[in-house]
PyMOL Python script that loads the backbone (N, CA, C, O; Angstrom):
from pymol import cmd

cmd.read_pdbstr("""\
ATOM      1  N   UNK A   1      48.447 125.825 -57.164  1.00  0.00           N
ATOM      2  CA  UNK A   1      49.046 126.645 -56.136  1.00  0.00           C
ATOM      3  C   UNK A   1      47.946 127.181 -55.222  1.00  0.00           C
ATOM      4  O   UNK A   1      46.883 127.595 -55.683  1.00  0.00           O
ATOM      5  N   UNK A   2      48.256 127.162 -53.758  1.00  0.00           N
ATOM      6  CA  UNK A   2      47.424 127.600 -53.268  1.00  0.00           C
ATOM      7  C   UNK A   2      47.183 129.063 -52.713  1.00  0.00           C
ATOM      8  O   UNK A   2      48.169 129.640 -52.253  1.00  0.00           O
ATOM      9  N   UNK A   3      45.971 129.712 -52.713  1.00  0.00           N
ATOM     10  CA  UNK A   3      45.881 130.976 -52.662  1.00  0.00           C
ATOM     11  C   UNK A   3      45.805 131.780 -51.412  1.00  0.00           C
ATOM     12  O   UNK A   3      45.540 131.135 -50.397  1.00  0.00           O
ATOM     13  N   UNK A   4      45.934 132.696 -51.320  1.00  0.00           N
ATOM     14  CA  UNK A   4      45.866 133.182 -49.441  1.00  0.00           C
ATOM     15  C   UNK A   4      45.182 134.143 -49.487  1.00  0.00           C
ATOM     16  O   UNK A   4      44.859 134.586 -50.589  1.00  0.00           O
ATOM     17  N   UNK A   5      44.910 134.533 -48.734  1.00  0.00           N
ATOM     18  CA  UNK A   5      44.374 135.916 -48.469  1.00  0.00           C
ATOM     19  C   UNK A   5      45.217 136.971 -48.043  1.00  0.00           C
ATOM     20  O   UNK A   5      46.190 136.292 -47.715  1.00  0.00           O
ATOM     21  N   UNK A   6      45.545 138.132 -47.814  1.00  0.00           N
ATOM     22  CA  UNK A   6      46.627 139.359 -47.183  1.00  0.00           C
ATOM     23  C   UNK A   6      47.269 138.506 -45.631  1.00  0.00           C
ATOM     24  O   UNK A   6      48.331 138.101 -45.160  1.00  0.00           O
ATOM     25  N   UNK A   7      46.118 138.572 -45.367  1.00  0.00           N
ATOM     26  CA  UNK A   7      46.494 137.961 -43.455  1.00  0.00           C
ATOM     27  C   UNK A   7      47.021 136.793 -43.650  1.00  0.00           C
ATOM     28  O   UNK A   7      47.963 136.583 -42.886  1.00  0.00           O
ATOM     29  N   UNK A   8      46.721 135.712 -44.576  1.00  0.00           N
ATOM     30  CA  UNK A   8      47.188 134.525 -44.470  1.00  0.00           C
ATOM     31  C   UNK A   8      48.551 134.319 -45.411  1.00  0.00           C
ATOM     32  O   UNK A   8      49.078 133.228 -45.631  1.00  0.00           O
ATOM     33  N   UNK A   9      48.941 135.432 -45.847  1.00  0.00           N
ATOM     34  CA  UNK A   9      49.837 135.422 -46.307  1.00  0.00           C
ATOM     35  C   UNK A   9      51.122 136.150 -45.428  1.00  0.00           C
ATOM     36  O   UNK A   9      52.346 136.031 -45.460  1.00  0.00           O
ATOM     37  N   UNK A  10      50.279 136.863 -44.728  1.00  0.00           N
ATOM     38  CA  UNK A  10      51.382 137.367 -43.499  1.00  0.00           C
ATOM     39  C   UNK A  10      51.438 136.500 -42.681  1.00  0.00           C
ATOM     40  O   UNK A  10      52.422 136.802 -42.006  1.00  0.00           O
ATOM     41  N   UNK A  11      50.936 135.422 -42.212  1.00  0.00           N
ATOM     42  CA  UNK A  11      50.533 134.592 -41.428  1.00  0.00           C
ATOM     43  C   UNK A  11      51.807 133.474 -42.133  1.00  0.00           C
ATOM     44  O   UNK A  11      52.755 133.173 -41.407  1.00  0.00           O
ATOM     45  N   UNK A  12      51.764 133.151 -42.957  1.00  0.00           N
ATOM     46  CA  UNK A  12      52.661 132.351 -43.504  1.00  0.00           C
ATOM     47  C   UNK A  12      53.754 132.661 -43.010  1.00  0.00           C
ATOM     48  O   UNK A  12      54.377 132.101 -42.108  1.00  0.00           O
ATOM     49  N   UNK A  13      54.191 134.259 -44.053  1.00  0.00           N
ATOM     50  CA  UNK A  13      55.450 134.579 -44.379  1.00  0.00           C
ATOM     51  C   UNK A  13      56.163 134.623 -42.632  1.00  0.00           C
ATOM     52  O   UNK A  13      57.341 134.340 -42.418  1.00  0.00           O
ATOM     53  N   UNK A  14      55.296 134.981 -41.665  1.00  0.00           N
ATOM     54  CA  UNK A  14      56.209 134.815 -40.261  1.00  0.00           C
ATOM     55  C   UNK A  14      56.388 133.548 -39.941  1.00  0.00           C
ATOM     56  O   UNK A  14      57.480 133.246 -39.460  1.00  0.00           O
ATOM     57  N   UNK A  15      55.563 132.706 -40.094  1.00  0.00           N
ATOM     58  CA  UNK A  15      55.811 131.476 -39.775  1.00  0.00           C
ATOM     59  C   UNK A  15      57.439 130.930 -40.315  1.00  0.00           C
ATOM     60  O   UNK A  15      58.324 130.640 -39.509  1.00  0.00           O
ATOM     61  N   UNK A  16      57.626 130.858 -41.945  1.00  0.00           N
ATOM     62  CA  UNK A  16      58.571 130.827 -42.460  1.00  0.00           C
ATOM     63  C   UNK A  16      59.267 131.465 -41.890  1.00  0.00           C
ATOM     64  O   UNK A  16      60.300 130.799 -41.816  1.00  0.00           O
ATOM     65  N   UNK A  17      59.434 132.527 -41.318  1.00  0.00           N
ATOM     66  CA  UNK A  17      60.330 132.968 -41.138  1.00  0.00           C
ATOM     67  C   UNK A  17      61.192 132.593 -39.507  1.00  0.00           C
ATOM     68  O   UNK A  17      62.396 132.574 -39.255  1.00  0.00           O
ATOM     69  N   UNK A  18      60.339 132.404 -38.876  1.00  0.00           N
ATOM     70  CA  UNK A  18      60.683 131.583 -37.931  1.00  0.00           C
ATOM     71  C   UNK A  18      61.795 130.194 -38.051  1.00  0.00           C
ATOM     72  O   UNK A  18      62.812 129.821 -37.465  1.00  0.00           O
ATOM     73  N   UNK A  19      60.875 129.676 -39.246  1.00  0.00           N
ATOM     74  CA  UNK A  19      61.669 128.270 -39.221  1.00  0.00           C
ATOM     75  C   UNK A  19      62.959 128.644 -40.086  1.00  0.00           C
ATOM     76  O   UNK A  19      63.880 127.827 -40.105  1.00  0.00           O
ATOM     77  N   UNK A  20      63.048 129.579 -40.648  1.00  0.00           N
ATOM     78  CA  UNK A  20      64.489 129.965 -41.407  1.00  0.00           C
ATOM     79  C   UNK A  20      65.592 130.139 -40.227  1.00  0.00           C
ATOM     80  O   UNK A  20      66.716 129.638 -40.198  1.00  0.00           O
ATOM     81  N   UNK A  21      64.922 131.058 -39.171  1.00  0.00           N
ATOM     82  CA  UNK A  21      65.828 131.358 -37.755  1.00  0.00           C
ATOM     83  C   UNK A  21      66.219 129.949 -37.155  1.00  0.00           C
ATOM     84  O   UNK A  21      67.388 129.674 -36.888  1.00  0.00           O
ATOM     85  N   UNK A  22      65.289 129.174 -36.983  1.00  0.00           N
ATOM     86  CA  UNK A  22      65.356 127.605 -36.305  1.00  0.00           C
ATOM     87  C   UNK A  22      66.650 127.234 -37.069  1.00  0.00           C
ATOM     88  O   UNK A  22      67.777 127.188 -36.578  1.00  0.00           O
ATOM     89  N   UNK A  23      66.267 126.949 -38.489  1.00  0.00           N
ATOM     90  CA  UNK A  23      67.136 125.650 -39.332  1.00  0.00           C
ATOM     91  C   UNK A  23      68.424 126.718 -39.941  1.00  0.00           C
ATOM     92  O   UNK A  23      69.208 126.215 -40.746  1.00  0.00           O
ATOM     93  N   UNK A  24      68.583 127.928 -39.607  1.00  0.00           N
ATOM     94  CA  UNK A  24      69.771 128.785 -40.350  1.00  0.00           C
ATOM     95  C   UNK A  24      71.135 128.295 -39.826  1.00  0.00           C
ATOM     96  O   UNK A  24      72.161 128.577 -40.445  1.00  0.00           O
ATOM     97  N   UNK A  25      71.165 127.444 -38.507  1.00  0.00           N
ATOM     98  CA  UNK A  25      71.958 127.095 -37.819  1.00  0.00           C
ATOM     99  C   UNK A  25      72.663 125.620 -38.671  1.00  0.00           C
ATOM    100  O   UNK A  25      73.812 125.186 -38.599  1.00  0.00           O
ATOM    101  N   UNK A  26      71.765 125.224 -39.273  1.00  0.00           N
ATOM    102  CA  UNK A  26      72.310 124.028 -40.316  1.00  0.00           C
ATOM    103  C   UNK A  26      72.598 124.640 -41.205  1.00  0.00           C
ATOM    104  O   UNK A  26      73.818 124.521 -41.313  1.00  0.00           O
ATOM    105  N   UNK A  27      72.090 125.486 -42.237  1.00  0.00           N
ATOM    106  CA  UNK A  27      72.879 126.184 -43.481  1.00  0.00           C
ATOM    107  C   UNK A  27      72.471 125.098 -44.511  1.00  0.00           C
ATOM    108  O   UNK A  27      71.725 124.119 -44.486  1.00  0.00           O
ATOM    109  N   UNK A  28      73.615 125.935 -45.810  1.00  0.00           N
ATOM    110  CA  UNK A  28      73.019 125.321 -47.093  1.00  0.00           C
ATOM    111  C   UNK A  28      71.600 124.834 -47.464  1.00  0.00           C
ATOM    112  O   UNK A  28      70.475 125.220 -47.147  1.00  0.00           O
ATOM    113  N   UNK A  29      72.155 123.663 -48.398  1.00  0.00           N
ATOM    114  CA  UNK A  29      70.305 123.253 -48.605  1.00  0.00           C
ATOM    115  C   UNK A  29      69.467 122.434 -47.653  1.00  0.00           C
ATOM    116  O   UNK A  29      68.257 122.394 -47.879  1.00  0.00           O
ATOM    117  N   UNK A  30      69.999 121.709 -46.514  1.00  0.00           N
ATOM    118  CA  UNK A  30      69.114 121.315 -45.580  1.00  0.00           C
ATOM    119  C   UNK A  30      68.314 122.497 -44.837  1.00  0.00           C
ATOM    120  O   UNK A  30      67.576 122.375 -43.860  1.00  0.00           O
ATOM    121  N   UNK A  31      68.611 123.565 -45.475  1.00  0.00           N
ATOM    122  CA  UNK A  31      67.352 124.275 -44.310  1.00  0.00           C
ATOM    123  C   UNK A  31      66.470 124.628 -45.493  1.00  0.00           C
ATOM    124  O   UNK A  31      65.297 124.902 -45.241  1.00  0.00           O
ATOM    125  N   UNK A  32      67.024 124.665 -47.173  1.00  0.00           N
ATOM    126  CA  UNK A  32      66.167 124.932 -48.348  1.00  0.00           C
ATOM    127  C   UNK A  32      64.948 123.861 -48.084  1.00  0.00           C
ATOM    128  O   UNK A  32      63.732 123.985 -48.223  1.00  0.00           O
ATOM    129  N   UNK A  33      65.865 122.615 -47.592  1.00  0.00           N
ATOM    130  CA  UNK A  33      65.088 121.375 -48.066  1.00  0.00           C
ATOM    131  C   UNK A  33      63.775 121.308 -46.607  1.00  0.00           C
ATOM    132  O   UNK A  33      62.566 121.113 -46.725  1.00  0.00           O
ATOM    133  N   UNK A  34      64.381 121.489 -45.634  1.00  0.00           N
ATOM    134  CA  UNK A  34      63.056 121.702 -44.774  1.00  0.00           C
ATOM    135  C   UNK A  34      62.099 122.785 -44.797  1.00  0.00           C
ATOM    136  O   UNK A  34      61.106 122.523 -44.118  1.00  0.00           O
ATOM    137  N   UNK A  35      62.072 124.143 -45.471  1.00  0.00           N
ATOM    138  CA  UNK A  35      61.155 124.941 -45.993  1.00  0.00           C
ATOM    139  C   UNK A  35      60.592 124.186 -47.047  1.00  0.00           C
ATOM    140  O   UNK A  35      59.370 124.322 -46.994  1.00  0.00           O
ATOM    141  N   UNK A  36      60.931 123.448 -47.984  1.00  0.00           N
ATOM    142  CA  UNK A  36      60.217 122.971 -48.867  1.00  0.00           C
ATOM    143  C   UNK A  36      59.185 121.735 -48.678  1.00  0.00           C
ATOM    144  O   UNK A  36      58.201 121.315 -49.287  1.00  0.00           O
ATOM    145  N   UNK A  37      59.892 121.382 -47.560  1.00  0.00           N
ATOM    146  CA  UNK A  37      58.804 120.022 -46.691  1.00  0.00           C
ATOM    147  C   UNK A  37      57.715 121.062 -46.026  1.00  0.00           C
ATOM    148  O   UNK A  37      56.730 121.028 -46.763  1.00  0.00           O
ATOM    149  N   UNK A  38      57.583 121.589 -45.394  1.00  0.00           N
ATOM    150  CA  UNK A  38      56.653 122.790 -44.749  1.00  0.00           C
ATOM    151  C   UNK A  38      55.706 122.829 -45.661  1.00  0.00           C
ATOM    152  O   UNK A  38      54.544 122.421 -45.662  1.00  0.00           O
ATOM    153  N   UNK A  39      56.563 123.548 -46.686  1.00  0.00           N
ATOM    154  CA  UNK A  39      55.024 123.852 -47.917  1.00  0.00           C
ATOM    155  C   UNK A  39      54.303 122.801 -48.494  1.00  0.00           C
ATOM    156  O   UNK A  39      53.084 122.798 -48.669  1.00  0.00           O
ATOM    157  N   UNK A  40      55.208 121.770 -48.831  1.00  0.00           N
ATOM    158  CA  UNK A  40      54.588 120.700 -49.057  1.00  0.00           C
ATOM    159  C   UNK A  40      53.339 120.332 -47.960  1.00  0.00           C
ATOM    160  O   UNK A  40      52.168 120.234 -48.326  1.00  0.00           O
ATOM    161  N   UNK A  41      53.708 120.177 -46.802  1.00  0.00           N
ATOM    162  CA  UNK A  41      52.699 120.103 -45.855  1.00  0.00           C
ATOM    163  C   UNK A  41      51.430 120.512 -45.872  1.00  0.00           C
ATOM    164  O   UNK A  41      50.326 119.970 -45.921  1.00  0.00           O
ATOM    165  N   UNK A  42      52.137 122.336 -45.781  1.00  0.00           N
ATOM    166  CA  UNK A  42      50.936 123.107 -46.245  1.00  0.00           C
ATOM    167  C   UNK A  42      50.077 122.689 -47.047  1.00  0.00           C
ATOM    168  O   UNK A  42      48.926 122.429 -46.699  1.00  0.00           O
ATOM    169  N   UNK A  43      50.655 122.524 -48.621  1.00  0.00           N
ATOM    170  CA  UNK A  43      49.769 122.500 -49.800  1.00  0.00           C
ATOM    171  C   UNK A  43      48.976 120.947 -49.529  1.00  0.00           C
ATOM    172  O   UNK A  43      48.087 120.427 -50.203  1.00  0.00           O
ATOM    173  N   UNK A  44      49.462 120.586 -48.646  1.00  0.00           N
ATOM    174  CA  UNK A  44      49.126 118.741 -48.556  1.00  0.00           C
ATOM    175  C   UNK A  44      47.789 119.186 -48.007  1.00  0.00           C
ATOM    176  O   UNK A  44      46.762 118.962 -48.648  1.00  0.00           O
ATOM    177  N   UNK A  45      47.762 120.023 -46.440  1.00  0.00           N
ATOM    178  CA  UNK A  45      46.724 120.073 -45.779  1.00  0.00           C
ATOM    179  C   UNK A  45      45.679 121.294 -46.137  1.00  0.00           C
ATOM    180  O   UNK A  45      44.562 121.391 -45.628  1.00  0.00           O
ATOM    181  N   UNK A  46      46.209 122.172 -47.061  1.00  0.00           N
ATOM    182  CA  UNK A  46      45.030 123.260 -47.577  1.00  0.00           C
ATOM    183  C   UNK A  46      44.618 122.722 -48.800  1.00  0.00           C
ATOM    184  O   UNK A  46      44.180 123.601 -49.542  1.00  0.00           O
ATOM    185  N   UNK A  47      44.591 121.263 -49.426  1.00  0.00           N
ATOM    186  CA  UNK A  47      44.292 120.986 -50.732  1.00  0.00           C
ATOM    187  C   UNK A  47      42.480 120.979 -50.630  1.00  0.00           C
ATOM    188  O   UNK A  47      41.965 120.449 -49.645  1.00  0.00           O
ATOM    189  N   UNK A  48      41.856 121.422 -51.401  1.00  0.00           N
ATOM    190  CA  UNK A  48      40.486 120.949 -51.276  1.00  0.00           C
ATOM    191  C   UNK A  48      40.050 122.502 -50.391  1.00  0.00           C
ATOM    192  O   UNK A  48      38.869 122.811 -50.552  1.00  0.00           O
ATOM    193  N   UNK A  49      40.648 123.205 -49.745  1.00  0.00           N
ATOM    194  CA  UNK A  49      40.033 124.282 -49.273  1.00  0.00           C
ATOM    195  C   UNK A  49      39.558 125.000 -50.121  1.00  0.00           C
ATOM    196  O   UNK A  49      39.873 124.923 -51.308  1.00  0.00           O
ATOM    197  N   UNK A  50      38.655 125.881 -49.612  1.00  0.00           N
ATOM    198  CA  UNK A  50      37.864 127.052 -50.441  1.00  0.00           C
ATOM    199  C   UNK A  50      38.837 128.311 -50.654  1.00  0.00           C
ATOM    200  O   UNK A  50      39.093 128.983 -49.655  1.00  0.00           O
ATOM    201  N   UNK A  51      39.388 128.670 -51.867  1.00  0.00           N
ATOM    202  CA  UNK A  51      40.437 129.719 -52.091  1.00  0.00           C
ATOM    203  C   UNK A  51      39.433 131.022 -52.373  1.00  0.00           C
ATOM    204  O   UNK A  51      38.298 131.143 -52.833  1.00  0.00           O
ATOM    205  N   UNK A  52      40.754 132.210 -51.699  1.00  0.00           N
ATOM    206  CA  UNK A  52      41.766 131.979 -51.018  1.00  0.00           C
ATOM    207  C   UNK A  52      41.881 131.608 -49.656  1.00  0.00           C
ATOM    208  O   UNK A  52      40.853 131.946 -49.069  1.00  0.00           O
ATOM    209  N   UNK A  53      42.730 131.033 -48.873  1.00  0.00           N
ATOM    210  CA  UNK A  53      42.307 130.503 -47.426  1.00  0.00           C
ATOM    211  C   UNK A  53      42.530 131.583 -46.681  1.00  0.00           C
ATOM    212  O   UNK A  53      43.500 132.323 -46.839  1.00  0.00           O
ATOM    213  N   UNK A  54      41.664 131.730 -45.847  1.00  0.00           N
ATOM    214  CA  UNK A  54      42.184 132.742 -44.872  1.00  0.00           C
ATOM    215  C   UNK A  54      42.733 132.492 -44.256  1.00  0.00           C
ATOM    216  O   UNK A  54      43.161 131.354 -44.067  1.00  0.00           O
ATOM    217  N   UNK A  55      43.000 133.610 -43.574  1.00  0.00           N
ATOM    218  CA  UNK A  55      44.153 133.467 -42.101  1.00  0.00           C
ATOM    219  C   UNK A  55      44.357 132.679 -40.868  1.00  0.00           C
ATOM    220  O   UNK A  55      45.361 132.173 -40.368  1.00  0.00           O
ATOM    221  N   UNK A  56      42.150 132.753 -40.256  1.00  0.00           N
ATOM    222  CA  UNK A  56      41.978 131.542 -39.629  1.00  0.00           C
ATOM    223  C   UNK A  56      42.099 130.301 -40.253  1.00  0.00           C
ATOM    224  O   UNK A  56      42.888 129.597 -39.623  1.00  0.00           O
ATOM    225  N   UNK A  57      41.663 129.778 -41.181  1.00  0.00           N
ATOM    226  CA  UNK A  57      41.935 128.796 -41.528  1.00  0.00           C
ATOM    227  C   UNK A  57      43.441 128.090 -41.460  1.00  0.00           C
ATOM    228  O   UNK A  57      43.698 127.024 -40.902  1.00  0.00           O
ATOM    229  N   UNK A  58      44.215 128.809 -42.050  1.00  0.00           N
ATOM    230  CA  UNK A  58      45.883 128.750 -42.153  1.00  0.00           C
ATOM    231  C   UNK A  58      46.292 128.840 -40.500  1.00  0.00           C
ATOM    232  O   UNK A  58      46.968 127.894 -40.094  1.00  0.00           O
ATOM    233  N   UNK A  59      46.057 129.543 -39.845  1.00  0.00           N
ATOM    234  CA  UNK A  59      46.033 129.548 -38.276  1.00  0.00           C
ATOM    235  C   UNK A  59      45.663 128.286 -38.015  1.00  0.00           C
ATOM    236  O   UNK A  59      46.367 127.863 -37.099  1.00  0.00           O
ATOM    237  N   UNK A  60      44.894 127.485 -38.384  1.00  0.00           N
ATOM    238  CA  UNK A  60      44.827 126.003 -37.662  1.00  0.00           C
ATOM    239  C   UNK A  60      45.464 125.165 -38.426  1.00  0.00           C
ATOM    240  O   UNK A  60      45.645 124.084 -37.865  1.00  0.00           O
ATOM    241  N   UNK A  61      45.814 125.223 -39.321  1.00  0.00           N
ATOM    242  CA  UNK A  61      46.521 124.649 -39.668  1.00  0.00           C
ATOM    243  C   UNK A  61      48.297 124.484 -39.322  1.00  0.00           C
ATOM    244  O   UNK A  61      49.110 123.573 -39.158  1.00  0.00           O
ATOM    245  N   UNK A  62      48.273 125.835 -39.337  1.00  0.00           N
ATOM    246  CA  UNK A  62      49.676 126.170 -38.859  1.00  0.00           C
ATOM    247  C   UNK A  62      50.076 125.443 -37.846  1.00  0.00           C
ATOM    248  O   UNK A  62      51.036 124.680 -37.947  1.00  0.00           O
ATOM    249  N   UNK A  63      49.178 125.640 -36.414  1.00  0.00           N
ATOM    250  CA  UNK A  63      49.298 124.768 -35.003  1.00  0.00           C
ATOM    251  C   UNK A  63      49.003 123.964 -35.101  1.00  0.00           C
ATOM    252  O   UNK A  63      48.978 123.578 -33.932  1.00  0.00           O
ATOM    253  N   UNK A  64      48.459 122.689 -36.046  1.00  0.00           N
ATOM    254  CA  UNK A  64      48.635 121.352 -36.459  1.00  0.00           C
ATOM    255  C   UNK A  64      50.456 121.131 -36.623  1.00  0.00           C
ATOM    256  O   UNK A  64      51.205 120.309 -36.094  1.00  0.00           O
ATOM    257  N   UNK A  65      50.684 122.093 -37.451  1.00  0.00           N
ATOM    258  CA  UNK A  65      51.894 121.609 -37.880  1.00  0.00           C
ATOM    259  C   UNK A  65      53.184 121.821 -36.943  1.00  0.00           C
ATOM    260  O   UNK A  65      54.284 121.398 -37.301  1.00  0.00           O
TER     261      UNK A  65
END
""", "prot")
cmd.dss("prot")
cmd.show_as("cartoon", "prot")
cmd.util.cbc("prot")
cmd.orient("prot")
């Protein structure tokens, strides 16, 4: 699991939360199932980072994604 820092964990949690507003309009589990592709992402592209990641770090990543 990957680790965050305070900021990069606030940094997340808005992000998510964004895409909950985006995909709430589909409902049920297709919007479970596209938060869970996200993290996957995430954990795909913070693998190998130096924990916990910070915020900048997660910040570029984020606008990759």
């Amino acid at each position: 699991m990957i680790q965050l820092t305070p900021e990069a964990q606030r940094l997340r949690e808005e992000y998510f939360r964004r895409i909950r507003g985006y995909v709430s309009v589909v409902g049920g589990t297709a919007a479970d199932d596209v938060l869970a592709e996200v993290q996957g992402h995430l954990d795909q592209e913070l693998h190998g980072v130096s924990q916990p990641v910070s915020g900048m770090c997660l910040s570029t990543v984020l606008k990759r994604l």
